[in-house]
Structures are given as structure tokens and as C-alpha cells.
N, C-alpha and C positions, 0 to 999 in steps of 0.2 A: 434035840437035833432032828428027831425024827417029826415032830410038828411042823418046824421050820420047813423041813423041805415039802411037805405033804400040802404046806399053802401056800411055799413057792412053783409048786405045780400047778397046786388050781388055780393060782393068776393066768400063770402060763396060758391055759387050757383056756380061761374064758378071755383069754387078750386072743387067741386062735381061734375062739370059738366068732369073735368080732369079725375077726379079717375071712373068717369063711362064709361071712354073711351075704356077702356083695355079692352081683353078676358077677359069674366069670364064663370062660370058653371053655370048654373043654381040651380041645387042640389048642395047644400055648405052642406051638411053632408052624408052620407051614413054609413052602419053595414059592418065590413069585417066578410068574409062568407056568403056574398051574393052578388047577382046580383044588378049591380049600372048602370042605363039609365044617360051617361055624355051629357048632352047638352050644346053644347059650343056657346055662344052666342058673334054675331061678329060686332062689332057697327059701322065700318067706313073701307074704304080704307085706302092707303098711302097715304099725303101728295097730297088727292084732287086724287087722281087715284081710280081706280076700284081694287077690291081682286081678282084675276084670282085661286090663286092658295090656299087651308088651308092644312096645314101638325099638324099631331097633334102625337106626339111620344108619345107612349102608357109604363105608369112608369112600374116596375119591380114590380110583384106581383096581377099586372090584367092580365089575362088570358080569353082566352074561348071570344075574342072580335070580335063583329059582327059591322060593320058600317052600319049605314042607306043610303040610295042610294041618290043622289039628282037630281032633273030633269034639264038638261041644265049641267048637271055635270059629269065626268068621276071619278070613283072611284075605288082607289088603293090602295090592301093592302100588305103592306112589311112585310113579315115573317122573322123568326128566330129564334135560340135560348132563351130560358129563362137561367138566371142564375143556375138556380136548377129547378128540377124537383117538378112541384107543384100536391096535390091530385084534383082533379074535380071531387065532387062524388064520387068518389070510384074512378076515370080513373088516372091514374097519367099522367101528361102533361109535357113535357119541352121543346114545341117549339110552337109557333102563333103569330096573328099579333104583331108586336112590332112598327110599324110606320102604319096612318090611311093619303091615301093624297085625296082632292077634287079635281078635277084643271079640268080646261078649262068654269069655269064658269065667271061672270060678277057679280059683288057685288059692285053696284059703293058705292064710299063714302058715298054718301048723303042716303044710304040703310040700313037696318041691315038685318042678316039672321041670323038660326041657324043648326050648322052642329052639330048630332048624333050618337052616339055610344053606344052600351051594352059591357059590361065585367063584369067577375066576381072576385069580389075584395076577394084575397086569406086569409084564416086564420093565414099566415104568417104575415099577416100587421097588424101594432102595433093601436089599440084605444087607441085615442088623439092626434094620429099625423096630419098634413096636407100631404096628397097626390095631387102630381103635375103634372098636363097633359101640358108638353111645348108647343106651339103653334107658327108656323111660318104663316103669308099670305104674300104673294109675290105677285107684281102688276107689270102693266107693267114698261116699263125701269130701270129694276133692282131694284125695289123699294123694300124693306119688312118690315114688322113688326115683331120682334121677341120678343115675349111672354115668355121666357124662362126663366127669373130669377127665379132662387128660394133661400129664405130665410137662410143665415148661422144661428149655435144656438142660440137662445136668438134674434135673429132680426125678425121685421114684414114681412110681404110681403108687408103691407101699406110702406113699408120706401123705395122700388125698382122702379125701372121707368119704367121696363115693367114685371110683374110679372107675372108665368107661373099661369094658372088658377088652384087652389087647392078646396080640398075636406078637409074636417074633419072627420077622422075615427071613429066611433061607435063601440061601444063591439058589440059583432055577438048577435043577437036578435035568437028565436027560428023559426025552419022550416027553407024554403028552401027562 
């Protein structure tokens, strides 16, 4: 009996040890209409390679996105239009970061790190939805992880093989 359960745990353990592989966020909730700090947490290389490179496409409806700089890291942000013009404040906005890249850093496998960004999640976005930041890491010899699935209606993100990291939308709380 006591084997039994001792390797129905270590299934357990390494079926978790899987799902803890992927990007995820650290904040698994935020309020839209306000400011949300995404920290994206990055647990492994490719296939035994080092991360050279994090691209993280910034969803429709965050705006006003500031990236955090990293040491050993060059950082680049790709502009553009928004779909619509979004309010910020009182400012109306229809164009900012839409892609966040890190690259020329060393993340070996055997490491984790965590790449940061602020945006401010617009009044346009629906509480109770999941919001999806895709995530790509590229390593050497063309290797990458791509983070990008996201969930059709009524499906998990648990049932995806590499899911883009999501938030859960909050009603806008008061203040800023």
C-alpha cells in the first residue's frame, strides 16, 4: 500500500512539475482601470539551451506600457497602433508599446528569472475575462518556446501545451 501511494505521488509531483514549466505571471488577477505591474516569470531554456532572447506582445486594451530594464539585457520596445483610441486619464491614446523584446541576455536552463512590465489595463476590458500576454524565448540554434496559446470558449488554458500567460479581470475598484 505504501509503494502504491509513494508513486502515485511521484506521478503527481512530476505531472506538476510539467505544468509548472510554462511562463506564467505572477499577478493572476488585476482591476481594469488601473495600473497592473506583469511579471512574467521564466523557469527554463530550450531543450537544455540558454533564453537569449523574451518577446512578450503586449494584448489590446493595455496601454501607457513601461518595461523594466534588465542588466546584461538590451531592451526594446515596438510601437504602434492601438485598435481604437483608448482614454488615459483624461489623455486619449491610440498608439504605444504593442510588443516588449529582452534579448542578448543568458538565461541558462538550469536558471529562472523574471522579466517586468507596467501597463495600464483600459476600462474597455471586460471583468471576468482572462487576459493573455503571449510570450516567445528564443535560444540558440533556432530553438524557441512559444507561449502563445490561448484558450478557445469554454476551453481551459490547463488543457494547452504551451499557454500564453493570463490574468483574470477584476471590476475597476476606486481611485487610481
Amino acid at each position: 500500500m505504501f509503494k502504491k501511494w509513494i508513486a502515485s505521488a511521484a506521478v503527481l509531483m512530476l505531472g506538476s512539475g510539467a505544468a509548472l514549466a510554462h511562463v506564467t505571471l505572477e499577478g493572476k488577477e488585476a482591476s481594469v482601470g488601473s495600473t497592473y505591474k506583469a511579471v512574467l516569470r521564466v523557469p527554463h531554456g530550450c531543450e537544455g539551451k540558454p533564453t537569449n532572447v523574451v518577446r512578450v506582445r503586449i494584448p489590446e486594451g493595455v496601454i501607457a506600457v513601461k518595461p523594466q530594464p534588465k542588466p546584461g539585457w538590451q531592451l526594446q520596445k515596438i510601437r504602434g497602433a492601438y485598435a481604437k483610441t483608448y482614454d488615459y486619464y483624461g489623455t486619449p491614446t491610440g498608439e504605444g508599446v504593442k510588443e516588449v523584446v529582452w534579448s542578448g541576455g543568458n538565461l541558462g536552463d538550469d536558471e529562472y528569472d523574471e522579466f517586468v512590465l507596467r501597463g495600464y489595463l483600459t476600462t474597455d476590458l471586460k471583468a471576468g475575462e482572462t487576459l493573455y500576454f503571449p510570450v516567445v524565448q528564443e535560444c540558440p540554434g533556432g530553438l524557441a518556446e512559444r507561449w502563445i496559446e490561448i484558450p478557445a470558449a469554454g476551453q481551459s488554458a490547463d488543457d494547452l501545451e504551451l499557454p500564453a500567460p493570463g490574468v483574470l479581470l477584476l471590476e475597476k475598484t476606486g481611485g487610481h
